[in-house]
Each structure stands twice: as structure tokens, then as C-alpha cells.
C-alpha positions in Angstrom: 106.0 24.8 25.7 103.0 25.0 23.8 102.6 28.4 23.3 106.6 28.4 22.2 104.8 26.5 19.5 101.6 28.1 18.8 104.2 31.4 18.3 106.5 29.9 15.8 103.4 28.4 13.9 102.0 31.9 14.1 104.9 33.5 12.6 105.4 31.2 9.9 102.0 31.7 8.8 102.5 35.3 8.7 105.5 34.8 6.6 103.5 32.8 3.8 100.9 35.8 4.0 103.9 38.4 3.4 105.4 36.1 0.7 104.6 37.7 -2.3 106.5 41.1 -0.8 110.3 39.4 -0.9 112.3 38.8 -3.1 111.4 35.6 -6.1 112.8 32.4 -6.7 112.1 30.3 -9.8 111.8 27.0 -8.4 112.8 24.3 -10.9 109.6 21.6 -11.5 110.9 18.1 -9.3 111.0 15.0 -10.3 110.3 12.1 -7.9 112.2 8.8 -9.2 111.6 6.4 -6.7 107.6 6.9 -7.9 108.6 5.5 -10.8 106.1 6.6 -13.4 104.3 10.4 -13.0 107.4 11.5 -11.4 106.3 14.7 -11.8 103.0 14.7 -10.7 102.7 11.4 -8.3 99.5 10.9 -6.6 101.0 10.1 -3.6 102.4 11.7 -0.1 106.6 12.5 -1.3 108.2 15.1 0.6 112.3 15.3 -0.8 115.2 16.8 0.5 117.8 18.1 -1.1 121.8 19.4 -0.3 124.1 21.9 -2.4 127.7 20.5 -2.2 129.1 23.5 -0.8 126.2 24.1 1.9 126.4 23.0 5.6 126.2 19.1 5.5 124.7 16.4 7.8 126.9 15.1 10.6 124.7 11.6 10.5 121.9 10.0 9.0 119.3 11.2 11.6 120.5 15.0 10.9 120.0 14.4 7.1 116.5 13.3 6.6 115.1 14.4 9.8 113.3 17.3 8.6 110.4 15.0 7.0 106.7 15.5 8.8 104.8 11.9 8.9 109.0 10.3 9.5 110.2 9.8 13.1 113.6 9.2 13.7 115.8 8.4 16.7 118.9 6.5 18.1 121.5 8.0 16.8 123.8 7.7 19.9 123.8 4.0 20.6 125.9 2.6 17.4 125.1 -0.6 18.8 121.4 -0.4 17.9 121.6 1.7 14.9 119.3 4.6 14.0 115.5 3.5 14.6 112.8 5.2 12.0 109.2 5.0 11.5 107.2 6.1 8.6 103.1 7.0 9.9 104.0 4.8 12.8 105.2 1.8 10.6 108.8 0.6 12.2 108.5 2.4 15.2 108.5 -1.5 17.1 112.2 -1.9 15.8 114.4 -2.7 18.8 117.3 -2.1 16.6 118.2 -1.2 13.1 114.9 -0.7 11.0 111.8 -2.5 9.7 109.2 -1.8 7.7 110.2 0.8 5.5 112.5 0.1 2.3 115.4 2.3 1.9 117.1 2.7 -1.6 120.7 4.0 -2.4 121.8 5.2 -5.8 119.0 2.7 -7.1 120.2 -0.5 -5.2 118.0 -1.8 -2.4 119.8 -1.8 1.2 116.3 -3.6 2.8 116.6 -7.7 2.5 113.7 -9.4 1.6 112.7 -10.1 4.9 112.2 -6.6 5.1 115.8 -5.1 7.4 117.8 -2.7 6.6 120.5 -0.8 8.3 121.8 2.4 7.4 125.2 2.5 9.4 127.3 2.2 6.0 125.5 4.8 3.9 128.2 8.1 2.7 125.9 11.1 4.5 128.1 12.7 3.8 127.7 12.8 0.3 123.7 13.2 0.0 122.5 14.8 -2.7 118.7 14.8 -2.4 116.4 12.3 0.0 113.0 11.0 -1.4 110.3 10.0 1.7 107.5 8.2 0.1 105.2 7.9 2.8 101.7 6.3 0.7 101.6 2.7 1.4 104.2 1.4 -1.0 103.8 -2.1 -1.5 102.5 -2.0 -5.3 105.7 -0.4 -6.3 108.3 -2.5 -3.6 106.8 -5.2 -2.2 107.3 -6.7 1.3 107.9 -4.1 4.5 107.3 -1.2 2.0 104.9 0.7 4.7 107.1 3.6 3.6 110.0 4.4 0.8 113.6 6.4 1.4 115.3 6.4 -1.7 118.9 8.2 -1.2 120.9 9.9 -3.8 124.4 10.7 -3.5 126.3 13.1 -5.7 127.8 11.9 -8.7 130.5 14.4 -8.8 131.9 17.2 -7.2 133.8 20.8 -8.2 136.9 19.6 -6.5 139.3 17.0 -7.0 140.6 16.6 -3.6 139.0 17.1 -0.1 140.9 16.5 3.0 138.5 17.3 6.7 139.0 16.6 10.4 136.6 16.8 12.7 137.1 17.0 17.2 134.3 17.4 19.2 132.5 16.5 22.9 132.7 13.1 24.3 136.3 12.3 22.9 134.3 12.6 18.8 136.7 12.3 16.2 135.9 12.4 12.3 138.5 12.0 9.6 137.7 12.1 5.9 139.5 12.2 2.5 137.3 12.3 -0.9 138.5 12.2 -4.5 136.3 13.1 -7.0 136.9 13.4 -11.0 134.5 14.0 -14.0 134.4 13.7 -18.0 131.9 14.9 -20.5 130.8 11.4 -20.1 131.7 9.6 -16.7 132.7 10.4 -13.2 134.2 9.2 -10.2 133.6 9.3 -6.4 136.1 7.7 -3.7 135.3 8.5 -0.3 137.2 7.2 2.9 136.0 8.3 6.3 136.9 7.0 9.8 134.5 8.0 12.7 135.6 7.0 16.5 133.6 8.5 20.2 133.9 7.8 23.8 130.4 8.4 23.8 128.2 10.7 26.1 127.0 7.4 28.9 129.6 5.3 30.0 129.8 1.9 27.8 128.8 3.6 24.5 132.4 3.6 22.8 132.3 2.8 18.9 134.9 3.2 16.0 133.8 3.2 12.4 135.6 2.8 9.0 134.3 3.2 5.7 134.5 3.3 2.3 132.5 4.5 -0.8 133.2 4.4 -4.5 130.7 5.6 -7.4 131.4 5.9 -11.0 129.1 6.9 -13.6 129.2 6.2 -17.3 127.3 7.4 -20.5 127.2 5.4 -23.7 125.2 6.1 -26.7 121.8 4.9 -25.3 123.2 3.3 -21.6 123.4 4.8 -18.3 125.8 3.0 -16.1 125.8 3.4 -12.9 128.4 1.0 -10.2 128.3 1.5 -6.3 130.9 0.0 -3.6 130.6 -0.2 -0.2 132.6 -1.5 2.5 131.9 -0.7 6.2 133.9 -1.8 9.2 133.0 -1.2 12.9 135.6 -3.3 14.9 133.5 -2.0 18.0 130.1 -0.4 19.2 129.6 -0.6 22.6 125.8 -1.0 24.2 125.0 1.0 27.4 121.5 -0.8 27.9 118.5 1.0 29.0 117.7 2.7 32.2 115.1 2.5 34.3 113.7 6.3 35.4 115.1 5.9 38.8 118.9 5.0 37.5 118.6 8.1 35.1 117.8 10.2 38.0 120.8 9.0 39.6 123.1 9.3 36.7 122.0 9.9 33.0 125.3 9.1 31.8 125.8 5.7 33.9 125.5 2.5 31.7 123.4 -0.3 33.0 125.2 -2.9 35.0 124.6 -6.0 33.3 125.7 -4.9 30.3 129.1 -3.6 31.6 129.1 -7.2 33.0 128.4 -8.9 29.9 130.3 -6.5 27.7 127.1 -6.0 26.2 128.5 -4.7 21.8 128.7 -5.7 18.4 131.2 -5.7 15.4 130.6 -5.7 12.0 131.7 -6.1 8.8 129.5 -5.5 5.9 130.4 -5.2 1.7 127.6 -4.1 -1.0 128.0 -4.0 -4.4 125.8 -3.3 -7.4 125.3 -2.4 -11.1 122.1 -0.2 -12.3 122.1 -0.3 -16.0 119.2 2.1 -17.9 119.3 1.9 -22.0 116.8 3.3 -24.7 115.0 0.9 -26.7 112.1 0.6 -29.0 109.7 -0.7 -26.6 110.3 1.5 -24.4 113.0 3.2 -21.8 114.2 -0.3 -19.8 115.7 0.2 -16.3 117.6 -3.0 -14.6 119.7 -3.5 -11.3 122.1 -6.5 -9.7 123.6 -6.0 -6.1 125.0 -7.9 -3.8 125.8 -7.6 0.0 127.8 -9.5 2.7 127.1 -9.0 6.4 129.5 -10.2 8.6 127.7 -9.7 12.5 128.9 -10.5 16.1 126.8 -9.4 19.3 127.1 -9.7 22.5 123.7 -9.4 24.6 123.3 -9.1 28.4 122.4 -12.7 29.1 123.6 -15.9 29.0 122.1 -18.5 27.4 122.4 -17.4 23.6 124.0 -13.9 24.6 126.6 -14.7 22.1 125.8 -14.2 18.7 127.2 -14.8 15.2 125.6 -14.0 12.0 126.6 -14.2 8.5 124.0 -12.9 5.9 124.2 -12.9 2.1 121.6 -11.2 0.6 121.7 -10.7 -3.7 119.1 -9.4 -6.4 118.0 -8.1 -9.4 115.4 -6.3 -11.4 114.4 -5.0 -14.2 111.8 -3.5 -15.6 110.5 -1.4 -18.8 108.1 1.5 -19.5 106.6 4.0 -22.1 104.8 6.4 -23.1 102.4 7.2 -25.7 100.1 9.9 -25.9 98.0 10.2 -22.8 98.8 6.3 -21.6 101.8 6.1 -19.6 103.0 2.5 -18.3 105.6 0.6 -16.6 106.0 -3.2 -16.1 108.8 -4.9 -13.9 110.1 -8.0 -11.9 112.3 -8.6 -9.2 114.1 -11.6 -7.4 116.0 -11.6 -4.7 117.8 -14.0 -2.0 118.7 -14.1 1.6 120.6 -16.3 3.4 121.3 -16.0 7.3 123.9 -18.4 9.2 122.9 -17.3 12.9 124.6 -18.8 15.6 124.1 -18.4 19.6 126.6 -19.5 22.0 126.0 -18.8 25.5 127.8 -15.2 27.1 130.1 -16.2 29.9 130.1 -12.2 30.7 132.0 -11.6 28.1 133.2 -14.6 27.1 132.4 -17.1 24.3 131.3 -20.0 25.4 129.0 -23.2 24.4 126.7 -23.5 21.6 123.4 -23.0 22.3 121.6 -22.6 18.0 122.9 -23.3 15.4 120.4 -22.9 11.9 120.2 -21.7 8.2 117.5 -19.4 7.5 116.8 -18.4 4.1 114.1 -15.8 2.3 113.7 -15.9 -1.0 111.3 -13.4 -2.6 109.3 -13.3 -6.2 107.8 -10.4 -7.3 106.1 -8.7 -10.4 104.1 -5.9 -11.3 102.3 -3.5 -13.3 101.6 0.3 -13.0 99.3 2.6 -15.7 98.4 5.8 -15.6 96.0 8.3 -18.1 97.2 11.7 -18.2 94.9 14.5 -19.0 95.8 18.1 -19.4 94.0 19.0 -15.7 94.3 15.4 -14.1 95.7 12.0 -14.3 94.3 8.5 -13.1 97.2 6.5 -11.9 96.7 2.9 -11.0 98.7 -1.0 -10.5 98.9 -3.7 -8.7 102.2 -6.5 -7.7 102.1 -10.3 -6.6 105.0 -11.0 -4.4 105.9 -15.0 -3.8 108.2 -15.7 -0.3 109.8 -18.8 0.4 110.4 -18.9 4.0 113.1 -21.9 5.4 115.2 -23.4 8.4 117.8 -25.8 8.5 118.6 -26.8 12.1 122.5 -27.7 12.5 122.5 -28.5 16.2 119.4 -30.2 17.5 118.0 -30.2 20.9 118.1 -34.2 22.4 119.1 -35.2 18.8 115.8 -33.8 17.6 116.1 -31.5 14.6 114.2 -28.6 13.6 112.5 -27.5 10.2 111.0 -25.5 9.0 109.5 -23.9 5.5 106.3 -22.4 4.8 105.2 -20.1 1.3 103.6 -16.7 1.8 101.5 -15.2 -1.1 100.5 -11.4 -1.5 98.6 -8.8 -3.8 99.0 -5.1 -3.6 96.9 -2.9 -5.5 96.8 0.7 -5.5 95.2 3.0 -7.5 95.0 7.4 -7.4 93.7 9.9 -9.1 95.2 14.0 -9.2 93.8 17.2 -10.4 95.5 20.1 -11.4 94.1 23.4 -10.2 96.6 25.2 -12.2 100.5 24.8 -13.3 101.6 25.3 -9.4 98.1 24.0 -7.4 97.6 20.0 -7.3 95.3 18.1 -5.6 95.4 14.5 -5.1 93.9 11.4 -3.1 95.3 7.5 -2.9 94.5 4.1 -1.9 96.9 1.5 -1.4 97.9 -1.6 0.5 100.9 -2.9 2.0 102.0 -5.9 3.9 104.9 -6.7 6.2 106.3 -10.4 6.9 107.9 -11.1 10.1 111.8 -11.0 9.5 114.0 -13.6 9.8 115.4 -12.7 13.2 112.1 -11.8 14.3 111.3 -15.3 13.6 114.1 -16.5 15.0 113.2 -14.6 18.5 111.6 -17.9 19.6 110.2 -17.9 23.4 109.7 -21.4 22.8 113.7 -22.6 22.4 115.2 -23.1 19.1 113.3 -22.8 15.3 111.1 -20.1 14.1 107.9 -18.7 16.1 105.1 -20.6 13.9 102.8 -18.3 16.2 104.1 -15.2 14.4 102.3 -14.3 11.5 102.4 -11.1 8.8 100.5 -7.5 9.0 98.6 -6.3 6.7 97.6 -2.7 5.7 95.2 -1.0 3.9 94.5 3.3 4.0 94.8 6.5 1.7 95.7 9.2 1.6 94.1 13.2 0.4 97.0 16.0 -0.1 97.0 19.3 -1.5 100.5 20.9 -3.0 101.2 24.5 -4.1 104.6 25.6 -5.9 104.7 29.0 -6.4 108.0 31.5 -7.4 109.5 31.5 -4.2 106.9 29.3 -1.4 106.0 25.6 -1.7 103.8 23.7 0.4 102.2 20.5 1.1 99.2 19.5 3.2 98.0 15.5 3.4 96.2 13.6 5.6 95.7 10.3 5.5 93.8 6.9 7.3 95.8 3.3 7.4 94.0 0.5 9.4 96.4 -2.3 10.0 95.7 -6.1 10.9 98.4 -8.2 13.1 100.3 -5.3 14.0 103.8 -6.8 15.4 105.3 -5.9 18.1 108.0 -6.2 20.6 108.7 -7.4 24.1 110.9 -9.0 26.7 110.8 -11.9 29.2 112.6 -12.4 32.6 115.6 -13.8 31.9 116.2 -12.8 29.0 116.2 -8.5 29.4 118.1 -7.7 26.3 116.6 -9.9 24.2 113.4 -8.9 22.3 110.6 -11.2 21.0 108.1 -10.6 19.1 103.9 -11.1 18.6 101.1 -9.8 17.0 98.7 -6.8 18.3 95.3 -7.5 17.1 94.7 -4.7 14.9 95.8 -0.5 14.9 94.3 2.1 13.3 96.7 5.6 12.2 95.0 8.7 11.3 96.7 12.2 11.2 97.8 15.5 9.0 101.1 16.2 7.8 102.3 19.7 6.4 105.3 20.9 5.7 106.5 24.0 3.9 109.6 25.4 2.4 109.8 29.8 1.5 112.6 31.4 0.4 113.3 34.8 1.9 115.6 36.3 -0.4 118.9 37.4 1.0 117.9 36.6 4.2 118.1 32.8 3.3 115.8 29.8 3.6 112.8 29.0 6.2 112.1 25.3 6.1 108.8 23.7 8.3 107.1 20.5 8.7 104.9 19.8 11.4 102.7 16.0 12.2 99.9 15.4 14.2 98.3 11.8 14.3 96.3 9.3 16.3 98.4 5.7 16.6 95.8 3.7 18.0 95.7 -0.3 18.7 93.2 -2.8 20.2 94.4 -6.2 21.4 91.4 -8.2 22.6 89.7 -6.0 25.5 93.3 -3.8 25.4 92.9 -0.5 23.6 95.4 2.3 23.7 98.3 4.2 21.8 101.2 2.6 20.0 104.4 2.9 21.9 107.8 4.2 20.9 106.1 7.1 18.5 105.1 11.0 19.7 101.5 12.1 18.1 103.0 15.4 17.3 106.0 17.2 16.7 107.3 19.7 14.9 110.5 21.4 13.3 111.9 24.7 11.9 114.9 25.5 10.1 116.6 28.7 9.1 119.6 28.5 6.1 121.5 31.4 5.7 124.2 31.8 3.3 126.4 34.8 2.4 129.5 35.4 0.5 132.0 32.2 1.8 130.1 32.5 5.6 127.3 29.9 5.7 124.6 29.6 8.8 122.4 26.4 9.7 120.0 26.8 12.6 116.5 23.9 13.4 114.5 24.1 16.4 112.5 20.9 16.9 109.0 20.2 19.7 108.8 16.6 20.2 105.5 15.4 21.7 104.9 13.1 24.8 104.6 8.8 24.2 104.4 5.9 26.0 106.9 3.5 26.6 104.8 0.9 27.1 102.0 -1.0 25.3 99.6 -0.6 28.6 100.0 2.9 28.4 101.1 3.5 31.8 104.8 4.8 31.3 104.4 7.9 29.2 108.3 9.9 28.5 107.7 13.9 28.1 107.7 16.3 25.6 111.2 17.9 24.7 112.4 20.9 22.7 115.4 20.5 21.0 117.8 23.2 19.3 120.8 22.8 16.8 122.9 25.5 15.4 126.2 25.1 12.9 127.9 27.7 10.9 131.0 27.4 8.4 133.4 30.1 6.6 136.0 29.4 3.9 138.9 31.3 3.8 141.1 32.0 0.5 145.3 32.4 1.1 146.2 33.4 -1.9 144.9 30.5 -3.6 144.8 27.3 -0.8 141.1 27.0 0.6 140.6 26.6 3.9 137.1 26.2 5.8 136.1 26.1 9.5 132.8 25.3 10.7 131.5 24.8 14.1 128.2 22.3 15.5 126.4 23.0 18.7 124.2 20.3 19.3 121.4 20.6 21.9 121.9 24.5 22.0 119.9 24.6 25.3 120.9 22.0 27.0 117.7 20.3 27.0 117.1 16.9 29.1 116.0 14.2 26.5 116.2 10.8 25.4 117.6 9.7 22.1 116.0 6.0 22.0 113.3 4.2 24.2 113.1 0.6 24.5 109.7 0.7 24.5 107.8 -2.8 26.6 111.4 -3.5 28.4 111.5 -5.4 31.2 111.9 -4.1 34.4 110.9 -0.4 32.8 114.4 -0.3 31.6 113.2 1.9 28.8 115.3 5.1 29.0 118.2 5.8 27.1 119.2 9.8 27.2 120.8 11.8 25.4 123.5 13.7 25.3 123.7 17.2 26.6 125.3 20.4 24.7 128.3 19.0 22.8 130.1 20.9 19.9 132.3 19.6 16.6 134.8 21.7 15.5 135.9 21.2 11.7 138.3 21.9 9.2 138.7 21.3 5.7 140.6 22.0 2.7 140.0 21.6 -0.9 142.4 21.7 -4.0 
């Protein structure tokens, strides 16, 4: 396996040696917008990605942004869990859904206060570009900002109409209809999708229904911008993780107590928001509202409290203004935002609802404010700010153990400050370091977890973060590429765990301290007519010490590293990525470690013309060799259930038409 590596390393370095000898591209400058100011030249670690409409697009959210080096993401199998992602080793506890990391659509946050976020409802579909901000992030976003995805779809497209179906392995079924319709001075999305699998193990069965509406709007001096959501998942099923020795015996099998238990969730989730950006004499102001409803029901592989209701409203705004004037550039802002959580725990009768076990209000309210500068020379820039965040933490017990209520509030206060500085070499050569901090409060259903009965853990406390980070970019006519490493020391690192009894539940406690070191680089050259060549490639140290305890973080590989070829010609379009994923542990001791995997995708499309009616085919291989993996591990499980594997080759067959 490793020298399958050292090779393709080898021959993409011979390529960037040859690259002045193909054909040019003039490569447009890029601007970063979830930086916020200097989005040209941030002194900060941002690697984007970015989609044509009529090139080969994303099947899920994993396949969209996973081409990011310093981002790890899995789980996109179990819908039950939801994908899993770390940034530089931050989320990588997350048992399900993801924490941590703040993730941004269309300029509206999707990550609660608390610091959650899932990404089950977002339109992949319809990406246009993906910006990874991987610098410590607080200063700009506040709580769980360890790292930044900030998701654009497209605002319009060339065709009115779009009607696609999709069959593939494992009973996989994919219908979709899109309208689309633009003016000199507004447009209109409406996208409708339906997604429904069998699934690859047994007991992994979901059905998804969504919808997404966008319009656009220019007025004299106002940008308007209004996003819809609505997300329904009347089923996900949860096969549960294996221990090695069931996996050996069946990789497909689910585990038995959740087939007992009818281990699943449903959901039902609506978000809604308004970003509103107007000229004024003080400067260009930018300002946001959004709300969201999530409407959550889980079944877990226990009893007591396997039954789970959860109805979360979470709202916001913010607003913020900035300027420039000769060599000062500045921005000011302030956010507020609210979460409230009705959770409920009834007791699993395998399957069946039965008594009430908790019943509480949890609420999150968050304050924040802050202040970025930056001095812009011809060769270099300073760039510098700082944020105070306020968090009002509470819980109303409804129930009462022995007529004995639980409460619960408590007021968390932080500063992030962050400062960089960048040189320009030349118009294409940059070279930049960066300090920052970043904190992370425990979430609300982290909180929750309690091993001690009802209320919050009072034992659970936030992490903090400090690090930097040193990079050098080059943009030339038809190569870019980016080298970084970078340092981040973390105190209280939380992580996750199970107790007897309860396997299927996770709690949660702090690590003592971790320290992440490592290199990123990633690189993008454009061959000419023979396409696209894409790399990224991580290596990094995740270590921890817990009291007289010392080893590696679990759940995250210290290398890996991926290649993709695009290839387009005439109406025939090719898509091929080969990805090396590194050896981890799956368990805090350090004694379980999963192995190293190489994983190969391939898809191709071709559109067809009758005489006018457009028709195009495409074809996914997933797992071109067939390889023996696993999509998620449950990393400190109980009983080494940590496994959950992967599918094996499976295909998608596609058509679509456009009119």
C-alpha cells in the first residue's frame, strides 16, 4: 500500500515539474466570503471547492466536500447517525451528527448555539462552491467554531425544468424535479427530491423527502437573499456496531439488540431565513434572520430512556458593517441567537413506547460581538480581531425524581483573539502565518448524557484551544497549490463513551489535554484537453494525555490522501478519485487499532440530443475494487462494538432530462 502511494505522489510531482509544457488556464483570482474581510488574501488555512452545473455532481454530502486535506469525513451509510466530520481532529468524538465545526448555507447558520449541526437536509445537489476554513475560527463565529464550512448553492441554472431518476445497489432509489427561472434582477430555485435504500447491512433502511427553495433579488443598493427548507425522513433505520468477531461472521448482519429494539429515528425539520446586504455611507452593511424547527424521535437499544422525543427551536440574527479606506480595512458585527430543546425519554419496550423516564427544557442562549482590522500594504497585510461571546446555559425539570426537581443554569464567558500577518512574494506567491483561539461548550445533549440520572452533567465542562498556523500558496496560469502546517494545543478535550447497560447510549467527559500538529497540501493543475488532476494529502500527530494516560485520539487516521482525475469532452463527461486512508484506533487506550484502506470511485455521464429533447445517462461505481472497509467507527463502545462496514461495489444508474 505504501508504495501504491509513494507512486502516485511521485507522479504528481512530476506533473507540477512538466506544468509549464501543457496547455494554460487563466485562473480567475478567488474570493473567500466566509473570511469575511481580506477575502482575497486571508491569512488563514481555506481550501474551496467548486462545481460547474453541467459537470458530474455529488451523490451525498460526504462525496461533495470530501476532497479537503486537514477535513475527515465519514458515515455516510447509517442515515441514522448522520455524516460524522472533523476538522484537524476537532469533531471527530461525535457519536452522531456533528460538533465542533460551524457549517453555513447560503449565509444562514445550520450549527445551534450549542454548537450541533446536521447536514441531512442540505440540496447537494445543488452545490456551487464549498469554503473549508480550517484556522481556529472562533474570532469570526464564536462557540464550536474549531473549523468553518460555508456552503453555496447555485442561484440559478441554464434550464428551466429538470426531471432525474436514479436506481442503484441495495434497492437505492433517487427521484428529483428542479425548477429554476431568472431575470436581469432575481431568480428562482425549487428543488424536490425523494431518496429511499434498503441499505447494504440488514436494519439500515431509510426514506428521505425534501425540499429547497431560493430566490434572489437585486434592488438599487439591496441584495436579497430568502432560503426554505423542509426535510422529512419518516424512517432511518440503525444497524448498531459490530464487534470484529460479528463482522467476520457477517459484515452485512445488523447487531441484535437493535433489531430487538427497532433501534431508528424520524425526523422532521423546517429552516428558514432572510440575508439582507445594502450599500450605505458608513460602510457596506451585511444582516441575517433564520429560523429552524426540529421535530426528532429515536429509538435506542436500551430501555430505560431508549425512547426519545425532541423538539428543538433554534432562531437568530446578525448583522454586521465594514469599510474600507485606503490601506485600513475593518469590519464590526453582532449576533444573538436562541435554542430551545423539549427532550423527553420514555423507556423502549423493544420497540414500543412506554413510561416516562425525563422530561426537561433546556435552553442556550448565546451573545456575541466582534471586531476585525486589517492594514493592507502593497506586499503584505496585518490582519487582526478579537469576539466576546456571553452563554446562558438552563434546565427546567418537568418530571422530578421522588418529587424532587431539577435545575439548573449557569453563564459561560469567552474571548477569542486572533491576529495574522501575509506577505506577497509576487501577484501569484503568498505566504502567511496565524494565531487564533477557539473554544467549544459542551452541547445541550451532551449535557444531558447524564451518568448520574436526570439534569445536566455539572462535571462537564468546555475546551479550550489555542494554535497557528504557517502556509504557503502559489496560483499560477494553469497549477495552484497550497502547503500549511500548523500546531493547536487543546485543554479539556471532550470525549465520548459508554457504560454497561446502557450500549447505545453515549456520555461524555473531559480528556485532560491534546496536542494536534501536522502538514496539509493539496494541489489542483489543469492538464489541458486531457482534463483536471486534483490532490490533497494530510499527515498529523492527534495526541492526548489524561492523567498518567497518553496516546492518540480515536476515531481520526494520521494520514490519508486523495486524487482525482475530471475529464470532460464534447457532451461525454468522466469523474475518477482514488483515496489511502490511514490506520486509527478505536479506542482511547489505544489497543483496538482499524486498518488502513484504499478506496476507488469512478462515474461518467453523456447527454444525448434527439432532435431537440435532451437526454443524459450517467453511471456510479462506488468502491471500484471492492475494497473491505468501514464507513463509521464508534470509537470507546462498549463491548468493542466499534465496527460498522461499508458497503462493497454498488453502482447508480441515472437518467435525466432537461427542457
Amino acid at each position: 500500500m505504501s508504495r501504491i502511494l509513494v507512486s502516485i505522489i511521485f507522479s504528481l510531482l512530476q506533473i507540477c515539474v512538466f506544468a509549464t509544457q501543457s496547455d494554460t488556464l487563466i485562473l480567475d483570482r478567488v474570493v473567500l466570503k466566509s473570511t469575511l474581510i481580506n477575502q482575497t488574501n486571508p491569512a488563514l488555512s481555506v481550501s474551496e471547492i467548486s462545481y460547474k452545473e453541467n459537470e458530474i455532481r455529488p451523490i451525498n454530502f460526504q462525496d461533495a466536500i470530501d476532497f479537503s486535506p486537514g477535513l475527515w469525513i465519514t458515515n455516510s451509510e447509517n442515515q441514522a447517525q448522520d455524516n460524522r466530520m472533523a476538522i484537524r481532529g476537532f469533531g471527530a468524538r461525535s457519536a452522531f451528527g456533528i460538533r465542533g465545526i460551524k457549517i453555513i448555507l447560503d449565509g444562514i447558520p445550520l450549527t445551534t448555539p450549542d454548537g450541533q449541526s446536521q447536514v441531512d437536509n442540505i440540496p447537494f445537489e445543488l452545490i456551487e462552491n464549498v469554503e473549508i476554513m480550517k484556522s481556529l475560527s472562533s474570532t469570526r463565529y464564536g462557540n464550536a467554531s474549531g473549523g468553518v464550512v460555508s456552503i453555496n448553492t447555485l442561484s440559478n441554472l441554464s434550464n428551466k425544468y429538470i426531471m432525474e431518476a436514479g436506481y442503484g445497489s441495495y434497492g437505492y432509489k433517487n427521484i428529483k424535479g428542479i425548477y429554476s427561472t431568472n431575470s436581469q434582477k432575481s431568480s428562482t430555485i425549487l428543488n424536490i427530491t425523494q431518496v429511499e435504500s434498503d441499505g447494504y447491512r440488514d436494519h439500515s433502511s431509510y426514506l428521505n423527502k425534501s425540499l429547497f427553495f431560493k430566490h434572489t433579488r437585486k434592488f438599487q443598493n439591496i441584495n436579497l437573499k430568502f432560503n426554505f427548507l423542509y426535510f422529512d425522513s419518516p424512517y432511518a433505520f440503525d444497524p448498531g456496531g459490530l464487534s470484529i468477531e460479528s463482522v467476520e461472521e457477517n459484515r452485512s448482519q445488523a447487531r441484535d439488540r437493535n433489531e430487538l429494539y427497532n433501534s431508528q429515528e424520524s425526523i422532521k425539520q423546517i429552516q428558514t431565513g432572510v440575508v439582507l446586504d445594502w450599500d450605505t455611507k458608513l460602510g457596506e452593511v451585511n444582516s441575517n434572520v433564520y429560523y429552524s424547527n426540529r421535530d426528532f424521535v429515536g429509538l435506542l437499544p436500551f430501555t430505560n430512556g431508549g425512547y426519545v422525543e425532541l423538539d428543538r427551536d433554534f432562531s437568530g440574527a446578525e448583522i454586521s458593517i465594514k469599510d474600507k479606506s485606503q490601506n485600513f480595512e475593518w469590519m464590526v458585527g453582532t449576533s444573538i441567537q436562541d435554542q430551545r430543546d423539549d427532550r423527553k425519554r420514555f423507556e423502549n419496550n423493544e420497540g414500543e413506547k412506554g413510561s416516562i423516564t425525563l422530561d426537561q427544557i433546556e435552553s442556550f442562549q448565546s451573545y456575541g460581538a466582534f471586531a476585525l482590522a486589517s492594514y493592507n500594504k502593497k506586499n503584505y497585510s496585518i490582519q487582526s480581531g478579537i469576539r466576546f461571546d456571553l452563554h446562558e446555559i438552563s434546565l427546567d425539570d418537568n418530571i422530578g425524581i421522588d418529587q424532587h426537581y431539577v435545575e439548573y443554569s449557569k453563564s459561560l464567558k469567552a474571548f477569542s483573539p486572533n491576529v495574522g500577518f501575509i506577505y506577497n512574494l509576487n501577484n501569484n506567491h503568498e505566504v502567511y502565518i496565524n494565531y487564533g483561539k477557539s473554544y467549544e461548550t459542551p452541547s445541550l445533549s451532551e449535557l444531558s448524557a447524564n451518568p448520574n440520572g436526570v439534569g445536566f452533567n455539572g462535571d462537564l465542562s468546555p475546551m479550550n484551544s489555542s494554535g497557528f498556523d504557517i502556509g504557503f500558496r502559489k496560483k499560477s496560469q494553469n497549477l495552484s497549490y497550497s502547503i500549511t502546517a500548523f500546531y493547536v494545543d487543546t485543554k479539556d478535550e471532550i470525549v465520548r463513551y459508554e457504560l454497561e447497560g446502557f450500549e447505545g447510549m453515549n456520555f461524555y467527559r473531559n480528556l485532560g489535554t491534546s496536542k494536534r500538529v501536522g502538514a496539509e497540501v493539496e494541489a489542483s493543475y489543469n492538464l489541458g484537453k486531457s482534463g483536471v488532476l486534483n490532490a490533497s494529502y494530510t499527515q498529523a500527530k492527534y495526541k492526548f494525555k489524561n492523567q498518567q494516560i497518553s496516546g492518540d485520539l480515536a476515531g481520526i487516521p494520521k494520514s490519508n490522501f486523495a486524487l482525482e482525475w475530471l475529464y470532460g469532452y464534447k457532451d461525454f463527461d468522466l469523474k475518477m478519485d482514488l483515496k489511502y486512508v490511514n490506520s486509527l484506533y478505536a479506542d482511547n487506550n489505544n489497543e483496538v487499532k482499524v486498518p488502513s484502506y484504499l478506496l476507488s470511485n469512478i462515474a461518467l455521464k453523456n447527454e444525448f440530443n434527439f432532435r431537440g429533447f435532451y437526454l443524459e445517462v450517467g453511471l456510479h461505481v462506488r468502491n471500484l475494487f471492492d475494497e473491505k472497509y468501514y464507513d463509521n467507527i464508534r470509537t470507546n463502545a462498549f463491548g468493542n462494538r466499534f465496527y460498522e462496514p461499508a458497503s462493497l461495489r454498488s453502482f447508480i444508474l441515472s437518467i435525466k432530462t432537461t427542457f
